[in-house]
C-alpha positions as CSV (number, residue, x, y, z in Angstrom):
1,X,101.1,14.3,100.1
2,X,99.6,17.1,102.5
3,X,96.3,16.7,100.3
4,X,96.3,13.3,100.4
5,X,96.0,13.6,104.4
6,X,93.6,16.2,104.3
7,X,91.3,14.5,101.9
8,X,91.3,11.3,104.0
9,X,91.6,12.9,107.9
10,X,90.6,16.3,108.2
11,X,87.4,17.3,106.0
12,X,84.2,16.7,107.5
13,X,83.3,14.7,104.0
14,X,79.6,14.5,102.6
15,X,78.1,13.0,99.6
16,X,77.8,15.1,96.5
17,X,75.9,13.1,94.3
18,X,75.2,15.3,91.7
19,X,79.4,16.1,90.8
20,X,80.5,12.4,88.8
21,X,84.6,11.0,88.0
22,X,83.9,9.1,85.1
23,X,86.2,7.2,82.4
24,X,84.6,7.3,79.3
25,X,84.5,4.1,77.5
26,X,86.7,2.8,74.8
27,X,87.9,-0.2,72.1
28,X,91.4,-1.7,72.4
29,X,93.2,-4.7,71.8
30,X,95.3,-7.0,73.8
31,X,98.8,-7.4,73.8
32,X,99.9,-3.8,74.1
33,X,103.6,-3.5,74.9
34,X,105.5,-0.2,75.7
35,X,106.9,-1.0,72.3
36,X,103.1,-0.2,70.5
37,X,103.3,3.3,72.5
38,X,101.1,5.9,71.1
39,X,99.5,9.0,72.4
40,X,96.2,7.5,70.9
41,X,96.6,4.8,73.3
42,X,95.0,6.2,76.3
43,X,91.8,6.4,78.0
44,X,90.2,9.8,79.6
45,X,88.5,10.6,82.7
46,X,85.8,13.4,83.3
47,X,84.7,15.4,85.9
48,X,81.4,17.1,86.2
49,X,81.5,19.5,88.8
50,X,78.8,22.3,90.7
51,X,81.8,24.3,92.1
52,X,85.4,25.3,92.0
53,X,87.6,21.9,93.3
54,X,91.4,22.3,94.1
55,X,91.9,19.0,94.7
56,X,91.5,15.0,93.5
57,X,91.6,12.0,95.1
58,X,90.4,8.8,94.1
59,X,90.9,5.0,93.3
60,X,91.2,3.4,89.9
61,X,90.8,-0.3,89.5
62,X,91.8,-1.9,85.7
63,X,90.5,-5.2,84.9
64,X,92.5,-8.4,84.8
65,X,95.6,-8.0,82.3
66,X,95.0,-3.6,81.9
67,X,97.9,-1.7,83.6
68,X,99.4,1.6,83.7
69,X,102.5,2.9,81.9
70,X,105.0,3.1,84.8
71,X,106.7,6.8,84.0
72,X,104.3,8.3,82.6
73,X,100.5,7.2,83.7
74,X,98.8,10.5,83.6
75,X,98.2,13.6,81.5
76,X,96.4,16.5,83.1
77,X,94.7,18.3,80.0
78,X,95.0,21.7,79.7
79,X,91.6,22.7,78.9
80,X,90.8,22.0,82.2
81,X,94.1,22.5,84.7
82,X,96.2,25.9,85.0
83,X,99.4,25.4,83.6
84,X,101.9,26.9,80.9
85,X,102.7,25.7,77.4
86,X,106.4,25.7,76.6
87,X,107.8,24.2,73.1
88,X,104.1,22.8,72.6
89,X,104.8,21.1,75.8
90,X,101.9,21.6,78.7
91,X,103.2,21.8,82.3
92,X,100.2,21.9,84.5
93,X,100.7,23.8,88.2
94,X,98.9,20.8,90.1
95,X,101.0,17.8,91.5
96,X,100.5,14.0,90.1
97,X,101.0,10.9,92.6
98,X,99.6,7.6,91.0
99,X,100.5,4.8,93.4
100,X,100.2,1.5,92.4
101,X,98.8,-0.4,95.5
102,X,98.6,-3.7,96.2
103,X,95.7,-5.5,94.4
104,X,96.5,-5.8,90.8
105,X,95.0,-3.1,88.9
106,X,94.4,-0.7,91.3
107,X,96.1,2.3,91.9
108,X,95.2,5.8,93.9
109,X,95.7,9.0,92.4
110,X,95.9,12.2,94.2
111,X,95.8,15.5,92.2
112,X,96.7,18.6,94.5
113,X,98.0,22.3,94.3
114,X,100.3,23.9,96.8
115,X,98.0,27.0,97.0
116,X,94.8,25.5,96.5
117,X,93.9,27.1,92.7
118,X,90.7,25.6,91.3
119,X,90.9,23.3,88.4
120,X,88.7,25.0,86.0
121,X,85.6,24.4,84.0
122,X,82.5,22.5,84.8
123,X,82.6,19.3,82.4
124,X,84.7,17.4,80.0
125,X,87.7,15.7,80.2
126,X,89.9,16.3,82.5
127,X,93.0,13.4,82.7
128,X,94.5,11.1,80.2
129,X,96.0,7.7,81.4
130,X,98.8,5.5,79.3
131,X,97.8,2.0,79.6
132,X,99.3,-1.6,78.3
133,X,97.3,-5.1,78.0
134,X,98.4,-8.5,78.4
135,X,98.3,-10.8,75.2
136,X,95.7,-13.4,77.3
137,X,93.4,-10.4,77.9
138,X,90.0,-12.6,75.8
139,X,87.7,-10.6,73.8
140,X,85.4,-9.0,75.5
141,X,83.8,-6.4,77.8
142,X,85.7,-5.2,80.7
143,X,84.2,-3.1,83.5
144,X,86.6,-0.1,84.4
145,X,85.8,2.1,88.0
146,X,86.7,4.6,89.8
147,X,86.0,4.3,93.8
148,X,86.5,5.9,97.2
149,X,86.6,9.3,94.7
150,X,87.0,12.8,96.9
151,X,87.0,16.3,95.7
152,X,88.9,19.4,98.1
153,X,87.2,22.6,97.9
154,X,90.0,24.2,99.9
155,X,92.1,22.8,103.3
156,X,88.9,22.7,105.3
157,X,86.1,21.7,102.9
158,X,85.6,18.3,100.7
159,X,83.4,15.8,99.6
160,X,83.1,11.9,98.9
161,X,81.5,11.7,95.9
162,X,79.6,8.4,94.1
163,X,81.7,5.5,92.7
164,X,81.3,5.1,88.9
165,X,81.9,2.3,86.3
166,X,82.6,2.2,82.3
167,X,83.6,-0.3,80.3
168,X,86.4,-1.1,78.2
169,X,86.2,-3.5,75.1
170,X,88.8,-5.6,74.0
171,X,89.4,-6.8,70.2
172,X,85.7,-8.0,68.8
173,X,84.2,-9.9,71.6
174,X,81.6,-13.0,70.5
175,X,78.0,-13.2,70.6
176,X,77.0,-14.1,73.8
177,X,79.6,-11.5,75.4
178,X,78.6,-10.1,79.0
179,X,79.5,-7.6,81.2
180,X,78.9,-6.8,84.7
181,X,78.6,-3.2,86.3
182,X,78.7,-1.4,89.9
183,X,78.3,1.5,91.9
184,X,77.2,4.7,89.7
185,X,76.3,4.6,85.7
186,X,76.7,7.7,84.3
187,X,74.6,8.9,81.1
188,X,77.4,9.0,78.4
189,X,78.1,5.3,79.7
190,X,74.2,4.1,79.3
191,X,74.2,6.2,75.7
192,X,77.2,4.1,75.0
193,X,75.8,0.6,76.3
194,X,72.9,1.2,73.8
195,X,75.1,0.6,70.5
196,X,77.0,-2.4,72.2
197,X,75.2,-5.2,69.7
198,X,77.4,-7.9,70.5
199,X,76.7,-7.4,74.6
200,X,73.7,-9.9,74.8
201,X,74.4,-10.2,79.0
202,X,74.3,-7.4,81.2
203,X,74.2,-7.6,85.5
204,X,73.3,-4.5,86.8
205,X,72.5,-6.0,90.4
206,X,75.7,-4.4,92.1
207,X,74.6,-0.7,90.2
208,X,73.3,2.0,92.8
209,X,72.9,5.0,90.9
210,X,72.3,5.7,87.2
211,X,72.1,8.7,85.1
212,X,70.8,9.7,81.2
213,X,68.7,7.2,79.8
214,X,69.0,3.5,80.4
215,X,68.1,0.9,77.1
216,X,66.8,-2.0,77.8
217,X,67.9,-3.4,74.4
218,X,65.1,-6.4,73.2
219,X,66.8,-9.9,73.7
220,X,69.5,-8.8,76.0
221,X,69.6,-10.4,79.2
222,X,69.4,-7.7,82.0
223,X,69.6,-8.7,85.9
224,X,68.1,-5.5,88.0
225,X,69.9,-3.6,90.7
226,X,69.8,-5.1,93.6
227,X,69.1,-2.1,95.9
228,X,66.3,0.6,94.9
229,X,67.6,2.6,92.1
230,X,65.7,5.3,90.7
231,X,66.4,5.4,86.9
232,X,65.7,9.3,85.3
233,X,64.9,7.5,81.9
234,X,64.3,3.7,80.7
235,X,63.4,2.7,77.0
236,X,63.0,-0.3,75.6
237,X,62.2,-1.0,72.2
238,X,61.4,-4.0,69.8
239,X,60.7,-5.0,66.1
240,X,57.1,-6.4,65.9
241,X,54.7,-6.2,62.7
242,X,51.4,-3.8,63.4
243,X,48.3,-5.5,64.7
244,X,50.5,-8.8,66.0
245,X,49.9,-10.4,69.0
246,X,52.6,-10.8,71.7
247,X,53.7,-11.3,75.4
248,X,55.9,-8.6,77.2
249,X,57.5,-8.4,80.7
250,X,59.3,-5.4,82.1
251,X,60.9,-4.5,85.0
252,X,59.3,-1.0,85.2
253,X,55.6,0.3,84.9
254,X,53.9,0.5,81.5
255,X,50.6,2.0,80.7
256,X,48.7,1.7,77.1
257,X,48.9,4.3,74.8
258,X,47.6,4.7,71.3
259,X,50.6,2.7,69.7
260,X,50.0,-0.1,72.3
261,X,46.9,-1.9,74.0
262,X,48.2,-3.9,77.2
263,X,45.9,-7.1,78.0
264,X,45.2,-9.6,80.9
265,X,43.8,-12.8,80.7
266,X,39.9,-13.1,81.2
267,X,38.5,-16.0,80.1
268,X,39.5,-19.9,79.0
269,X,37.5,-22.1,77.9
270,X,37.8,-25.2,75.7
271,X,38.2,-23.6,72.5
272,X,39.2,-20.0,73.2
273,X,40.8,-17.5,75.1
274,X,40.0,-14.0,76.3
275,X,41.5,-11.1,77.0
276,X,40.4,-7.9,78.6
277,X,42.3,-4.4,77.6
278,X,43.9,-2.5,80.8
279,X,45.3,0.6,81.1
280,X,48.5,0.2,83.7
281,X,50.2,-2.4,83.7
282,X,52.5,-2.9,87.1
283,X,56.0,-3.5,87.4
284,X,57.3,-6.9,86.3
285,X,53.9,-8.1,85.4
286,X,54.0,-10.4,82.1
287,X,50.9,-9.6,79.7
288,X,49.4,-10.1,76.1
289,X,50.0,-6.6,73.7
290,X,49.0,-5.5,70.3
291,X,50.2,-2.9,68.4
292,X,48.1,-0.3,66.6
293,X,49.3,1.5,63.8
294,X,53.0,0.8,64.3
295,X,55.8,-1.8,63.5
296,X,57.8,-1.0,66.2
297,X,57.1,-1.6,70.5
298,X,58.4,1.4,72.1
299,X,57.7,2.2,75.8
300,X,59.7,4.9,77.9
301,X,59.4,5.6,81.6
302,X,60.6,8.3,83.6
303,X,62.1,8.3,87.5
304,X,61.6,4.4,88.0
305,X,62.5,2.2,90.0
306,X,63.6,-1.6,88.6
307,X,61.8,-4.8,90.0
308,X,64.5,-7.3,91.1
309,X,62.4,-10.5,89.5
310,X,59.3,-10.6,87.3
311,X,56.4,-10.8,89.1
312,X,54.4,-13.8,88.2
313,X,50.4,-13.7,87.2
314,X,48.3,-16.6,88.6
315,X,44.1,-16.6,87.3
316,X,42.8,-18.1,90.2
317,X,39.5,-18.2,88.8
318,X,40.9,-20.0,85.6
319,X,43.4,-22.4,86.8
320,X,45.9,-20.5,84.5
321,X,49.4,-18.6,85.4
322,X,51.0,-16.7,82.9
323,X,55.0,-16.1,84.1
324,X,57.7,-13.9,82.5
325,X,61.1,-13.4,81.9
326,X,64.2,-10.5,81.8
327,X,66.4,-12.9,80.3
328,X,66.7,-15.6,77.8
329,X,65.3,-19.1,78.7
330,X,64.8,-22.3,77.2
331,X,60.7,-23.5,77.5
332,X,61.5,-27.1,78.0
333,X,58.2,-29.0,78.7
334,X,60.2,-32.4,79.5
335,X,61.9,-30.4,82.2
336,X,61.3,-31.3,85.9
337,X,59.9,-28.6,86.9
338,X,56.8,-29.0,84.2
339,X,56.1,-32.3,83.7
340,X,52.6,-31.2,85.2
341,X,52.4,-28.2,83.1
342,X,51.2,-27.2,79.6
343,X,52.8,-25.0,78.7
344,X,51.9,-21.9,75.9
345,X,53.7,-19.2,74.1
346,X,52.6,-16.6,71.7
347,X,55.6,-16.4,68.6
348,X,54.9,-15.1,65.0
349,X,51.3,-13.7,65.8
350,X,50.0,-17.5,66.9
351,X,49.3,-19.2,70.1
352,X,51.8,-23.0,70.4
353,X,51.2,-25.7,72.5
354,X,55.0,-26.3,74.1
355,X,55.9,-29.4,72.5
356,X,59.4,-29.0,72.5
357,X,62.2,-27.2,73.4
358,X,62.3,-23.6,71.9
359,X,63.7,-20.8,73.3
360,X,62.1,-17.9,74.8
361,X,64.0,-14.0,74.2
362,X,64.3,-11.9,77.3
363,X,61.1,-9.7,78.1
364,X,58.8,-12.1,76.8
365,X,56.3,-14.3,78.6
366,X,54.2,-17.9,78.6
367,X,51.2,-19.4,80.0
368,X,51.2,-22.9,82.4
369,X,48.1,-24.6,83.4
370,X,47.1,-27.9,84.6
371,X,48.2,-31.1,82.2
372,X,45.3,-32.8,80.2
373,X,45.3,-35.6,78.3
374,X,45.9,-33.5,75.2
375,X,47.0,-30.3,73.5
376,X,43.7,-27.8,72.8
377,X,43.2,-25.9,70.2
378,X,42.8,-22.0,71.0
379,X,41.5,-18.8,68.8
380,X,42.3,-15.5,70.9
381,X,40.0,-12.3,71.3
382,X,39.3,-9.2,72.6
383,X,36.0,-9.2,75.2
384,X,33.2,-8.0,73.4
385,X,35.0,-8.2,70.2
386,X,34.4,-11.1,68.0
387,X,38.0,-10.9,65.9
388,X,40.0,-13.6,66.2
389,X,43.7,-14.0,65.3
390,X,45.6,-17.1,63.7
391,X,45.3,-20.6,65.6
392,X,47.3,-22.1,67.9
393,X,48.2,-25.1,66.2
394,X,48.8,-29.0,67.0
395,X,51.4,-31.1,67.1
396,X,51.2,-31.7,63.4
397,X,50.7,-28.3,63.0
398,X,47.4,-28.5,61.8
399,X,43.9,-26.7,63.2
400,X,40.7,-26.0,61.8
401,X,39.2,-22.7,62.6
402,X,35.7,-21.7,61.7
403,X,33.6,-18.3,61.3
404,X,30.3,-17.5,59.6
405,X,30.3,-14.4,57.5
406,X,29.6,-12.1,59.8
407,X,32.9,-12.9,61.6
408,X,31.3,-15.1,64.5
409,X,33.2,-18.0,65.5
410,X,31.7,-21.5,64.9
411,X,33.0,-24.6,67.0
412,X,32.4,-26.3,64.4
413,X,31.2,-25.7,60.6
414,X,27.0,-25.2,60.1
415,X,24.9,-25.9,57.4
416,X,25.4,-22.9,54.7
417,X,28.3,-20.3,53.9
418,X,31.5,-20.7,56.3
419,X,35.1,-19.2,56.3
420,X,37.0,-21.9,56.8
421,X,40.6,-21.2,57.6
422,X,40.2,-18.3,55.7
423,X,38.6,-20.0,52.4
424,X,34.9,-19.7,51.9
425,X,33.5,-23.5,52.0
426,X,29.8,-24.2,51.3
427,X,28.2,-26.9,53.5
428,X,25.0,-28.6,52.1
């Protein structure tokens, strides 16, 4: 245990940020006894590493019903430790101590060499742990960490290094499954996070560091860091037919592009609403997009930094507010909360009057102005553009929306040629 005191009393320790422990995740099921034994049954820890370490010490914390193997808990791998092979069998020259402690779960696990010789290599894995699970381990998404990680350079020289978080998932977990994570996200565990359909909840607000790119996957519910993370890379993507209407809200900056034309509200009057084409758009802000050219909203961001909360828009000047959301919701107008609201959503490519319940996806967003005495009818358009797109419809679902031929919108229908509803009607 002379490393173990050295790691813990003696260096003068410093954060190395850029060298990462990390488990990489993995699929199990429950009720894993020492009789289901099998050498595919473990999970593997990396290290990424700037310079030559001699020695490992660090804290692993299992979820709720996850324990180790009691004889035999860790495999050094010899693609990584110096060693000899002997019948097939690898002996590696570093000592193993993996103490169970006393929260349930957790265990430290000090890796050391008598004479200080470097465990080699840069990346990949680097340990194998043997693991059981308790039968009443629930489908799922477990988080899996390593904390209060340090890495010896020699006797005099070491370094605490971030605390890091994966995931382990157990049997086929529902649809609504969630999982929360802390302290650092590496990339390999983002990349991973990306294919995980069935996670429709994730709570990011303990995470305070991330690497790779981060997905913000379209109807998953995300809560943001709670500190100031920068993020290298954030997507987020979304199914939507080309030239459609729709509301978007994002905790990170977006700007237009030739795929994507950003809009703010400009104008509302008793029959129409207008919208004005801007170039940023600022973090957390809810706005109107259309797509040009493209089935598919795709927005990327480099070296951001997540708003905690959507930042909601009021239009002074209109009486109108237009509020988002990162996570699913229910627009209720018999709630509370808006029984002095109308409420307004854009779905399918049409404004709706919020009759009734519906629910609203994550990183979408809806408009609330003053009650009146009735529901109004709406066309929407670009200013200085006379196009218009489908109706915002009343509670029977019916409207009545007029144009002459040269695409100008009529309040109501004039003597002559009109397009109503999209059918040419002649009105004597």
């Amino acid at each position: 245990m002379i490393v173990f005191l050295l790691l813990n009393l003696t260096f003068p320790t410093r954060s190395k940020a850029e060298d990462i422990l990390q488990i990489t995740p993995f699929s199990t099921s429950s009720g894993i006894t020492e009789n289901d034994w099998d050498e595919n049954l473990t999970f593997m820890v990396q290290m990424n590493n700037t310079m030559a370490y001699t020695a490992i010490q660090f804290d692993l914390w299992l979820p709720d019903g996850m324990t180790l193997i009691d004889d035999e808990a860790l495999e050094l791998l010899p693609e990584r430790f110096p060693g000899i092979v002997k019948k097939g069998v690898f002996f590696p020259e570093h000592n193993v101590s993996v103490t169970s402690l006393q929260d349930k779960g957790h265990y430290r696990v000090v890796i050391y060499h008598d004479t200080f010789a470097p465990i080699e290599g840069n990346s990949g894995n680097l340990m194998q742990f043997y693991y059981l699970t308790s039968s009443e381990m629930h489908p799922g998404y477990y988080p899996i960490k390593i904390t209060d990680a340090k890495l010896a350079v020699d006797a005099h020289t070491g370094y605490n290094i971030a605390s890091s978080t994966s995931y382990v998932k157990i049997d086929e977990p529902g649809e609504n499954a969630s999982l929360a994570m802390e302290g650092y996200i590496p990339s390999f565990v983002n990349e991973s996070l990306a294919s995980e359909t069935q996670l429709r909840k994730l709570d990011f607000q303990h995470v305070t560091g991330m690497g790779g790119t981060f997905t913000l996957l379209d109807g998953r519910d995300f809560n943001a860091p709670s500190e100031e993370v920068i993020i290298p890379s954030v997507i987020y993507e979304r199914d939507c037919p080309s030239n459609m209407w729709g509301t978007i809200c994002l905790p990170f900056a977006v700007r237009s592009n030739a795929n994507i034309q950003y809009y703010k509200l400009e104008e509302v009057s008793e029959d129409r609403m207008l919208f004005e084409p801007i170039i940023e758009v600022e973090t957390g802000n809810p706005v109107v997009f259309k797509l040009i050219g493209t089935d598919k909203v795709s927005v990327s961001a480099d070296n951001v930094t997540f708003c905690k909360e959507p930042r909601n828009t009021f239009f002074e000047n209109i009486g109108w507010n237009m509020r988002g959301s990162f996570t699913t919701i229910t627009l209720n107008p018999n709630d509370e909360e808006n029984q002095s609201k109308d409420l307004y959503y854009i779905s399918n490519d049409k404004f709706w009057y919020n009759n009734a319940s519906v629910p609203l996806y994550a990183f979408r967003g809806w408009f609330e102005t003053a009650k009146s005495t009735s529901s109004r009818l709406f066309t929407i358009g670009e200013v200085g553009d006379t196009t218009y797109i489908n109706v915002l419809e009343h509670d029977n679902g019916t409207a009545e929306l007029c144009f002459d031929l040269n695409g100008r919108y009529l309040s109501k229908p004039q003597k002559g040629l009109n397009i109503i509803n999209q059918r040419k009607v002649i009105i004597q």
